[in-house]
C-alpha positions as CSV (number, residue, x, y, z in Angstrom):
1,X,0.0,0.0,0.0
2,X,1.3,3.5,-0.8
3,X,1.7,6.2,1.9
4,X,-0.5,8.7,0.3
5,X,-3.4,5.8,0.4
6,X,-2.6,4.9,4.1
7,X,-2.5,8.5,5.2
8,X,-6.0,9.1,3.5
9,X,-7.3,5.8,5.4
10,X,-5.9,6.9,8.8
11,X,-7.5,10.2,8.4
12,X,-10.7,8.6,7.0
13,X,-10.6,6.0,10.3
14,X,-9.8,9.7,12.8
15,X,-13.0,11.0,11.3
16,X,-14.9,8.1,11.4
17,X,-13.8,7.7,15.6
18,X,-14.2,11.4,16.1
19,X,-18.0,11.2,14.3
20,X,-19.2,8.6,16.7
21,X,-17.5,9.4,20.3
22,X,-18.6,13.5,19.8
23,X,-22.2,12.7,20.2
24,X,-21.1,10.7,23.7
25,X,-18.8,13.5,24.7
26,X,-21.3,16.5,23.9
27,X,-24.1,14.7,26.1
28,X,-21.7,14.0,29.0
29,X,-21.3,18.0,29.1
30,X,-25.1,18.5,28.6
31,X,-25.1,16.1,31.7
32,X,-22.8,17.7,33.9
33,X,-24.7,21.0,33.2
34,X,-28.0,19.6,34.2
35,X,-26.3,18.0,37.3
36,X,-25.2,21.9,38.4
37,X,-29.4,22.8,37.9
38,X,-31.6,22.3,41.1
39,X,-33.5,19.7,40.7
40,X,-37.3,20.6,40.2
41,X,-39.8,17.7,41.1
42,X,-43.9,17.3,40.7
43,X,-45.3,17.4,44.0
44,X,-49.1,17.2,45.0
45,X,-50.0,17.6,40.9
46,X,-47.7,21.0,41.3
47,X,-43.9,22.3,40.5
48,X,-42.4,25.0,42.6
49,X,-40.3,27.3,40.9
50,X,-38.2,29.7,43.2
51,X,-38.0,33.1,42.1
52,X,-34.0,32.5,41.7
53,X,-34.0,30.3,39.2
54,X,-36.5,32.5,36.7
55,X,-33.6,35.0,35.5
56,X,-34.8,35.5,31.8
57,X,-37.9,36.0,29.5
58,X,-37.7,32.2,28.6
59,X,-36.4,29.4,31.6
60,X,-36.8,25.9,30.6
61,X,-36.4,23.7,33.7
62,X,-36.2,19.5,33.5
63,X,-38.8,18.7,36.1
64,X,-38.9,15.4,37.7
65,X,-42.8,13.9,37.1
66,X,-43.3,15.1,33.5
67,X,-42.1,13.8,30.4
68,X,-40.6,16.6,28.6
69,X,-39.2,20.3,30.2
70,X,-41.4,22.8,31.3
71,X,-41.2,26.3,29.6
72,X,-42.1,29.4,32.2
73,X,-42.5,32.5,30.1
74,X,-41.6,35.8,32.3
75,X,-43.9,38.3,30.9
76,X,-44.2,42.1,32.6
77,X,-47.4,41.4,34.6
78,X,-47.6,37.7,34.6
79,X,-46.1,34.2,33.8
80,X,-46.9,31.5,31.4
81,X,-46.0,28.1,31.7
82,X,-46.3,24.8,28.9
83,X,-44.9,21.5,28.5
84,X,-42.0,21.7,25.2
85,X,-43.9,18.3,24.2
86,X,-43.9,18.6,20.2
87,X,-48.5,17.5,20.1
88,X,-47.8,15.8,16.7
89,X,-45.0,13.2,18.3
90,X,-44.4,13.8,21.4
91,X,-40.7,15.5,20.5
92,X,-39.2,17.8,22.8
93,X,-39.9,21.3,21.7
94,X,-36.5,24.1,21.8
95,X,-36.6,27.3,22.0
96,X,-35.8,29.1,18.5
97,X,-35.4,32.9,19.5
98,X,-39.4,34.1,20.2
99,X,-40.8,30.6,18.8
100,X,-40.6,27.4,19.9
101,X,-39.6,24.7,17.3
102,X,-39.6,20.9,16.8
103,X,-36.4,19.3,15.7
104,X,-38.3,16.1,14.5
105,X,-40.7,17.1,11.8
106,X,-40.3,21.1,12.1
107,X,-43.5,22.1,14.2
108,X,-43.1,25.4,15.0
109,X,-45.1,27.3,17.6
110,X,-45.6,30.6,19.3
111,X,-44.9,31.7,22.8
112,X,-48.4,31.7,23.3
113,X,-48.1,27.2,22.3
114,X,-50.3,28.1,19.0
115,X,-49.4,26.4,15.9
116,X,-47.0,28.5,13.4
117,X,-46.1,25.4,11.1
118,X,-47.2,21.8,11.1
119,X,-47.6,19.1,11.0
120,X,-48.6,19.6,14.1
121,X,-52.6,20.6,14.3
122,X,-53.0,21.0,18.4
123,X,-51.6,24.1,20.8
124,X,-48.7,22.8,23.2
125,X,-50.2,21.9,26.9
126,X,-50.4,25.3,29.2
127,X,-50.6,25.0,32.6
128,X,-51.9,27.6,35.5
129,X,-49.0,29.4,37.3
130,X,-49.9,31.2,40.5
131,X,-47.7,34.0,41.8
132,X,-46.3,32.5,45.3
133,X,-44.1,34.0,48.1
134,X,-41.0,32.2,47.1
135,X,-41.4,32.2,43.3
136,X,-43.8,30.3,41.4
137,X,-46.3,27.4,41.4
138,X,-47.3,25.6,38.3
139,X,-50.4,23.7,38.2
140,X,-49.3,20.1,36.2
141,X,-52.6,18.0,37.4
C-alpha cells in the first residue's frame, strides 16, 4: 500500500472515531450541566419554581414527574407556563429565538403554544401558574 493511500485511510478511520465518540462527549457535558441545575420535582400535581432560578424571559427547567421540560415565560405582569412536548410526536420542543420549534418534523409554535407550522394541528399543553411568596407554582394536574 502507498503512503499517500494509508494517510487518507488513517484520516478517513480519525474522522470516522471522532464522528461517533462526539455525540457521547457532547451529552456527558449536557449532563454535567444539568447536574449543576436544582433539581425541580412534581409534588401534589404541582412544581415550585423559586424566584432564583427564573432569570430571563424564557427558563426551561427539566422537572422530575413530566415527560418533557417545562417552559415558564416571564412576561411584565404575569407568567406562562407549557410542556415543550412537540403535540404531533411527542418530541421535545427548543426554543428558536421568540418561537418554539420541533427538531423532528419542524412544528413550530408561538410563545403563546399556537401552531405557526405543522404538521402539528393542536396548541402545546399550558398550565396555571400562580404567583407565590417564594417564586412560582405551576399547576401540572
Amino acid at each position: 500500500m502507498n503512503q499517500s493511500r494509508r494517510n487518507f485511510l488513517s484520516a478517513a478511520c480519525t474522522l470516522c472515531a471522532a464522528a461517533v465518540l462526539a455525540p457521547a462527549a457532547l451529552a456527558a457535558v449536557n449532563e454535567e450541566d444539568d447536574d449543576k441545575k436544582p433539581k425541580l420535582k412534581v409534588e401534589d400535581g404541582k412544581v415550585l419554581i423559586p424566584a432564583a432560578l427564573i432569570a430571563e424571559k424564557l427558563n426551561s427547567f427539566k422537572v422530575k414527574g413530566l415527560p418533557r421540560p417545562l417552559l415558564l415565560i416571564k412576561n411584565p405582569d404575569a407568567y406562562d407556563a407549557y410542556l415543550l412536548k412537540c403535540t404531533h410526536m411527542g418530541v421535545a420542543v427548543k426554543i428558536d429565538g421568540d418561537e418554539l420549534a420541533c427538531p423532528a418534523h419542524g412544528s413550530r409554535f408561538n410563545l403563546q403554544g399556537g401552531v405557526i407550522k405543522g404538521p402539528a394541528k393542536e396548541p402545546l399543553t399550558r398550565y396555571k401558574v400562580n404567583v407565590v411568596t417564594d417564586g412560582v407554582e405551576v399547576i401540572v394536574a
